[in-house]
C-alpha positions, 0 to 999 in steps of 0.5 A: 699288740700285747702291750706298749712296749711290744708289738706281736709278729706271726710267722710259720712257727706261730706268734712271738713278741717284739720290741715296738721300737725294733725295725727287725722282726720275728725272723731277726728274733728267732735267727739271734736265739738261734745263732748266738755263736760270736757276738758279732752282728752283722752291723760289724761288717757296714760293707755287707749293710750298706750292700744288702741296702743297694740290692734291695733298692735296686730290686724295689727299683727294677719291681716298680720299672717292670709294674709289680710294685705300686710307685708309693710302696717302692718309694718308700722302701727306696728312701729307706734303703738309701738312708741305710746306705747313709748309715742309719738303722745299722744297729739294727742288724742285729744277727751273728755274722755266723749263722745257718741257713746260707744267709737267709737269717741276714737276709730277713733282717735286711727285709724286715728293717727295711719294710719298718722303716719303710712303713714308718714313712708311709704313715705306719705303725712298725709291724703293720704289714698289710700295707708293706710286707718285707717278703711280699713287696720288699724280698719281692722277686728275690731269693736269700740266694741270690741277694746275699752273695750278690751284696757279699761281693758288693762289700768285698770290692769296697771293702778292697778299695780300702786295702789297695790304698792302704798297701799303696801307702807301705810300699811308698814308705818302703820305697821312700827309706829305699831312696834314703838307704841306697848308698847305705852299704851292708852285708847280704845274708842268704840261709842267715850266712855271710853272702855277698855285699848289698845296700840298705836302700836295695834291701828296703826296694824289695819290700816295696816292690813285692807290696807292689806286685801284690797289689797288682794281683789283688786288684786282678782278683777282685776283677772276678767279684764283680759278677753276680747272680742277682735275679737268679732267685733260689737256684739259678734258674729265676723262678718268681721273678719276671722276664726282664728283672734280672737285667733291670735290678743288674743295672740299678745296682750299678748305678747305686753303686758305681760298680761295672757289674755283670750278670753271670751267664749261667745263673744256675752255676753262679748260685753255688759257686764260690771259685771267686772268693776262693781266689780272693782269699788266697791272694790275700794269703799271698799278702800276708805271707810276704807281710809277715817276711817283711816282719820278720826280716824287720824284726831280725835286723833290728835284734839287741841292740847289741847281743844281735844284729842291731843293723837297724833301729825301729822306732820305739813305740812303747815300753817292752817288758814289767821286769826288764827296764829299758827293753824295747821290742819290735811290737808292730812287726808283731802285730802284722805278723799275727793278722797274718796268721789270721788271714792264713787261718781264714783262707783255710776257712774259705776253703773247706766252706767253698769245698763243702757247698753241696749240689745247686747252693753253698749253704756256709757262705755267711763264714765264707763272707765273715772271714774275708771281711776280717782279713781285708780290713786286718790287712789294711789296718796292718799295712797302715800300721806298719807304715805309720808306726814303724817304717817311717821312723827306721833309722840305720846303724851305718857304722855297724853295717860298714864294719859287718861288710869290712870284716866279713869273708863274704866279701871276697866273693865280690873280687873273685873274678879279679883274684880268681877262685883258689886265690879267693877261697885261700883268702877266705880261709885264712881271714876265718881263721885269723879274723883278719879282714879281707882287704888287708889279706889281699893288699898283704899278698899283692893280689891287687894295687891299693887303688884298684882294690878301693875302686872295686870296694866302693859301695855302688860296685860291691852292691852291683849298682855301677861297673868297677872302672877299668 
């Protein structure tokens, strides 16, 4: 010990000084002067913490099951994890999230904490090593490279979990103003023209329904994530840990975790692919691709309130301009739209850091593992966000949408095989340049009787929901 409030740790670089009330130790010293890149901890990812503490109690489990832990010694690092996973000592995971060294820097922190606190239990000083090592008896038959994928797709299924429910909540309120709208009529819009007829209600329905098949997707893709590598040790071929420990420590960790995880059959293939966070990544992309559609639709048809298209109001949730009085601008599409950009930009991120891994081992899965996390939570703190915030409270403009489908020419379209083509595209005509409606040049020229007419107008038929009557 050099003093009170520092205890001395040796490493292969030589001795350096560590807090005394710290549960990290040199490795987690030296990796925060090396890495000072974010400012972001790993601790910001409790996930990845609480991952990383299943693993290693599952390994202190599977070591004392095959007698190369002494009971009291896997005990005590047991207790320890467990009360990681209860969300203690998370500030001790102190190493930027981005970081050199394929996650062995996060690695050496989870060890290091781990063994302090273990040590503590067992009636140690922190730093006291030759009665419970982190590497020796914590890391012991393990490898940065098998246990830091393995707790990164421990973390991603939770952390999925999380925005499956989310998404579940916005398509529920999509399709509850579908149900509200349905017999709300409007004009359908295709390359921002004139198209045919359609309800509100019909228009809301797609937005739930395209939620919904992308949940069905992400729920396929983290089927995949459910295969680990653990007990490959270095790269896949399980040198230093005994016959029987990969399978052992596999079945521990599903039992920590409730998670049906299975060992990858070719563990040498495992260990430096990354093919599952690939395709993660890009249904996440796919999510927020047709999230920010939606924005940008729900942003569109509420524009003006009266210079646009003002078919819609969104909720007001704050005031819109310093300089204009009374603005109010459609700031939750907004935000969605951004953390869609973010995730984009991250799934282009995976992509080269899953592309650039080199022979037995991908060495940038610590900023593969960061921008997963971040568009998994984004995603789910904007599906939440754009339910609760905006969704909810959308309102129609019912005159509007009926004086837009009255007046507009798309809806000749809608008696075409009543009138039949060239009477349609006269009528068409002469209604774009007279600004005439539709219906009253079609009752004018006695192309249809006022009761048919009305009867092929009503909004169920235009919006093709029910058959005209014969």
């Amino acid at each position: 010990m050099t003093g009170a409030a520092h205890r001395s740790e040796h490493d292969l670089l030589g001795d350096r000084d560590v807090p005394a009330d710290a549960y990290w130790g040199i490795h987690t010293l030296r990796a925060t002067e090396n890495f000072p890149v974010t400012g972001t901890p790993i601790s910001a990812h409790p996930h990845l913490i609480e991952a990383l503490a299943a693993v290693k109690e599952a390994a202190a489990r599977a070591n004392e099951e095959l007698g190369l832990l002494e009971p009291r010694k896997a005990a005590a690092v047991v207790a320890a994890c467990r009360e990681i996973r209860d969300g203690k000592l998370h500030d001790q995971f102190v190493v930027d999230v981005i970081q050199g060294g394929a996650g062995t820097s996060t690695n050496m922190n989870a060890n290091e904490v781990v063994a302090n606190r273990a040590l503590e239990l067992l009636g140690h000083a922190k730093g006291e090593y030759a009665h419970l090592h982190p590497n020796e008896d914590v890391n012991l038959g393990q490898s940065t490279n098998d246990v830091y994928p393995t707790a990164v797709k421990i973390a991603t299924v939770f952390a999925v979990r999380g925005l499956l429910k989310a998404m579940a909540v916005l398509q529920d309120t999509f399709a509850a103003k579908a149900v509200e709208f349905r017999d709300v009529l409007k004009m359908g819009r295709t390359q921002l023209q004139d198209a045919v007829p359609m309800t509100l209600g019909q228009e809301f329905s797609a937005y739930a329904v395209m939620i919904e098949e992308d949940r069905g997707r992400l729920a396929e893709a983290v089927e995949l994530i459910h295969e680990i590598n653990l007990g490959a040790t270095a790269i896949g071929t399980g040198l230093n840990a005994p016959a029987g420990y990969a399978e052992s420590a596999r079945r521990h960790l599903s039992d920590i975790t409730g998670l049906p995880l299975v060992t990858a059959a070719n563990l040498v293939e495992a260990t430096q692919d990354c093919g599952a966070f690939v395709q993660m990544s890009g249904v996440l992309k796919r999510i927020a691709v047709k999230l920010s559609k939606s924005c940008n639709d729900l942003r569109l048809l509420s524009s003006g309130p009266r210079a646009g298209f003002g078919e819609i109001n969104l909720p007001p949730v704050q005031a819109g301009s310093s300089i204009m009085p009374g603005k109010v601008n459609p700031v939750i599409p907004e935000v969605v739209n951004q953390v869609a950009f973010e995730v984009i930009g991250n799934d282009v991120t995976i992509t080269m850091a899953a592309e650039a891994g080199q022979l037995q081992l991908n060495a940038f899965e610590p900023v593969i593992l960061h921008a997963l996390s971040q568009s998994i939570t984004h995603l789910r703190a904007a599906c939440l966000t754009l339910a609760e915030r905006c969704v909810a409270g959308i309102t129609a403009n019912t005159e509007v949408l009926r004086a837009a489908v009255e007046n507009s020419i798309g809806l000749v379209t809608a008696l075409n095989p009543y009138i039949g083509y060239t009477a349609a595209t006269d009528i068409a005509k002469e209604a774009l340049a007279t600004g005439r409606g539709v219906a009253e040049l079609v009752l004018e020229k006695g192309l249809l009787p006022a009761e048919r007419l009305e009867a092929l107008l009503r909004p169920e038929v235009v919006a093709g929901s029910a058959a005209p009557a014969a």
